[in-house]
C-alpha positions as CSV (number, residue, x, y, z in Angstrom):
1,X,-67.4,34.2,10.7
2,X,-68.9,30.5,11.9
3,X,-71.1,31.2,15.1
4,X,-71.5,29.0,18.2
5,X,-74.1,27.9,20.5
6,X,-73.7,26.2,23.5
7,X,-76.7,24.3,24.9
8,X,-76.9,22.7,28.8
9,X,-78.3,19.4,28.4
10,X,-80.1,17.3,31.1
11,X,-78.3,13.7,30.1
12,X,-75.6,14.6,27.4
13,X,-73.5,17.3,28.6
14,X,-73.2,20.5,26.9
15,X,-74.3,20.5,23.1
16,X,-72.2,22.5,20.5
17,X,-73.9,23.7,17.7
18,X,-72.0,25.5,15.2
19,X,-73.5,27.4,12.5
20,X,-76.8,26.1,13.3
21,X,-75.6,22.2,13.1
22,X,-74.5,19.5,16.6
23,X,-70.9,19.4,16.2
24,X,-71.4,15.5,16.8
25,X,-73.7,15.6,13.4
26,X,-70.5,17.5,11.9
27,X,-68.2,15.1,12.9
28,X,-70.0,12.1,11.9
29,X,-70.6,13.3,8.3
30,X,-66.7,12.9,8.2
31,X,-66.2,9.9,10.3
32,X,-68.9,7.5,8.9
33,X,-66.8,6.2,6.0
34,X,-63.7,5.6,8.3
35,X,-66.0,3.9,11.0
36,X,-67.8,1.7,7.9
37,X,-64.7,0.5,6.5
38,X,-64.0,-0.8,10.0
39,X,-67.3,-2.4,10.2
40,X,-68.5,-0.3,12.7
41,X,-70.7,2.5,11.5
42,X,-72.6,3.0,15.3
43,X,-68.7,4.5,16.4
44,X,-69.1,7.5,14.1
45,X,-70.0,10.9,15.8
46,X,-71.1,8.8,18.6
47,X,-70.0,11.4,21.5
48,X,-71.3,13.3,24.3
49,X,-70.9,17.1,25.7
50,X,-68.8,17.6,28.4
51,X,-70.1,18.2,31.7
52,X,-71.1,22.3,31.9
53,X,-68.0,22.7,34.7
54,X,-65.2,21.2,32.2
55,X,-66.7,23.3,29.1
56,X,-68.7,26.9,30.4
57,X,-67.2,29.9,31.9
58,X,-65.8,30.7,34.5
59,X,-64.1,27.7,33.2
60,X,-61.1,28.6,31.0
61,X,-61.0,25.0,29.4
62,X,-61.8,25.9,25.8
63,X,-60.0,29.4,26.4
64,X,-57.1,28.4,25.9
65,X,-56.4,26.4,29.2
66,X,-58.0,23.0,28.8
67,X,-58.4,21.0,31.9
68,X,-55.4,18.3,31.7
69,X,-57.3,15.3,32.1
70,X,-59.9,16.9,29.0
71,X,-56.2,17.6,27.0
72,X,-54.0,15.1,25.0
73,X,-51.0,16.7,25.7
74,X,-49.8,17.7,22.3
75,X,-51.8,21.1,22.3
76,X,-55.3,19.7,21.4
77,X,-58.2,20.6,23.6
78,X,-60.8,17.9,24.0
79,X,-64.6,19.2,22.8
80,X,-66.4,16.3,22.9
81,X,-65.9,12.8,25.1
82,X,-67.2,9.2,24.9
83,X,-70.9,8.5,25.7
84,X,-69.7,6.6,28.6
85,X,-68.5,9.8,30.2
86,X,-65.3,8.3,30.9
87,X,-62.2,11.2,30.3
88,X,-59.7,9.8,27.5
89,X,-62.6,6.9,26.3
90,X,-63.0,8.1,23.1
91,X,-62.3,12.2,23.1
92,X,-62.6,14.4,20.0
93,X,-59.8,17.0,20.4
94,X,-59.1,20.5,18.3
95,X,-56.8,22.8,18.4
96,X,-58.0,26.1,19.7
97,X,-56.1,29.7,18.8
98,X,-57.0,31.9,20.9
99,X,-56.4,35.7,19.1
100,X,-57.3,38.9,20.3
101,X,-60.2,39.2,17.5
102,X,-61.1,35.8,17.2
103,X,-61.1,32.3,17.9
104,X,-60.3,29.0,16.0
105,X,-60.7,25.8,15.9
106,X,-58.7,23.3,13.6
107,X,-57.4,20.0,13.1
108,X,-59.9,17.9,15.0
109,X,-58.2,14.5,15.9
110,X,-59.6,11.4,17.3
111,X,-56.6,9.6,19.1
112,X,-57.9,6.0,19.2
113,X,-57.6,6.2,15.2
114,X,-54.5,8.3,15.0
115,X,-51.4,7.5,13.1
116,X,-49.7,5.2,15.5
117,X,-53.0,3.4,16.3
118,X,-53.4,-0.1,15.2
119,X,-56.8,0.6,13.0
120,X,-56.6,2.8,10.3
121,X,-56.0,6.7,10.7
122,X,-59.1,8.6,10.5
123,X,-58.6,11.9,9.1
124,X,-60.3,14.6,9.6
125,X,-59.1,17.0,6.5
126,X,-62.8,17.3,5.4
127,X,-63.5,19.1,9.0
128,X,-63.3,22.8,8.0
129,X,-61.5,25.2,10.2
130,X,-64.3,27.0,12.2
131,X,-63.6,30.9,12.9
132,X,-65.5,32.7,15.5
133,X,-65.8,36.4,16.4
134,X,-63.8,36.5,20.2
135,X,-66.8,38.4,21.9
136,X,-69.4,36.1,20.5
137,X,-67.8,33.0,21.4
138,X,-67.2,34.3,24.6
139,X,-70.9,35.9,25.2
140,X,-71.5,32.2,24.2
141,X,-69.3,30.5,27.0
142,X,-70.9,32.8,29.5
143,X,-74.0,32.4,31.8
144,X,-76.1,34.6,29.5
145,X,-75.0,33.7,26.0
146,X,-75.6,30.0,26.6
147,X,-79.1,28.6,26.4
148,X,-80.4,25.3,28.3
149,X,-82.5,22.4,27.2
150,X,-86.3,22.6,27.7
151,X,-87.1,21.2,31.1
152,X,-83.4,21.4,31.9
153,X,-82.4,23.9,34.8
154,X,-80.1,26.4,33.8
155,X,-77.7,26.3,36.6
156,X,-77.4,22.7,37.4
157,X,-79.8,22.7,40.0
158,X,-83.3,21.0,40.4
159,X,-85.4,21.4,37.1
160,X,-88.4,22.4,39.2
161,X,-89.3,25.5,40.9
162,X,-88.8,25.9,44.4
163,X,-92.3,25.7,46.8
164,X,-93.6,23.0,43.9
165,X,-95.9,20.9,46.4
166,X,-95.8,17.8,43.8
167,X,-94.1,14.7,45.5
168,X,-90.1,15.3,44.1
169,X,-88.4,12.2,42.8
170,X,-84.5,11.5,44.0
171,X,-82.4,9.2,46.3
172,X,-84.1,8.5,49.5
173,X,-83.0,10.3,52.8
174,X,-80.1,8.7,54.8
175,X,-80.6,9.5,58.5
């Protein structure tokens, strides 16, 4: 069985790391010869996580019920968006099977280079079907299974602790 890791970030959304490996260093391995022939070998694995409220639990997004504007309609389940945070910019999407005993994800698809796109298709056949144990992925999905970034807060919230008498940086006050 692959295992799973997902890791809060402070800028980048939520990192995936499968079997000890970013998903995004996964996925360029297989991109980069698509993106060179293009002339563009910057597009290739350039992604970011999802925000933590699209991708962790209670979230059911990558349980089986994606969010629709983080779906492409056609059963695929976006994992991984543009670095411009826009929705439907530049999504990776799988296809998730949900089973009682385990989880998997397959045929990864990047629908800016699909088959009907006007650039070449970029295939992703050398992405290998990734098989987790259900209670692991979930543990992972949940508050205590995922881990946050060093100096990150682990619940969204300010990365400092509260009664810190240092000066705080943010938006000025509107009164």
């Amino acid at each position: 069985m692959d295992t799973i890791t997902f890791i809060e970030t402070k800028d980048a959304g939520v990192q995936i790391i499968i079997n000890g490996r970013d998903l995004r260093d996964i996925v360029r391995t297989v991109e980069q010869p698509f993106a060179t022939r293009e002339g563009s070998p910057q597009i290739a694995g350039a992604y970011s996580g999802l925000p933590p409220e699209v991708v962790l639990l209670p979230s059911h997004h990558l349980m089986g019920d994606p969010k629709p504007v983080y779906s492409d309609g056609n059963g695929r389940t976006q994992v991984l968006e543009c670095e411009c945070g826009e929705p439907g910019c530049w999504p990776l999407t799988v296809r998730i099977d949900i089973g009682s005993r385990e989880v998997v994800w397959r045929d990864f698809h990047q629908p800016h280079r699909g088959a009907h796109s006007k650039r070449a298709e970029w295939r992703y056949d050398a992405m290998p079907q990734f098989r987790f144990e259900r209670q692991s992925y979930e543990h992972a999905l949940s508050a205590s299974g995922r881990r946050a970034e060093p100096g990150a807060s682990p619940n969204g919230g300010p990365a400092r602790r509260a009664g810190n008498s240092e000066p705080s940086e943010g938006p000025p006050s509107v009164s």
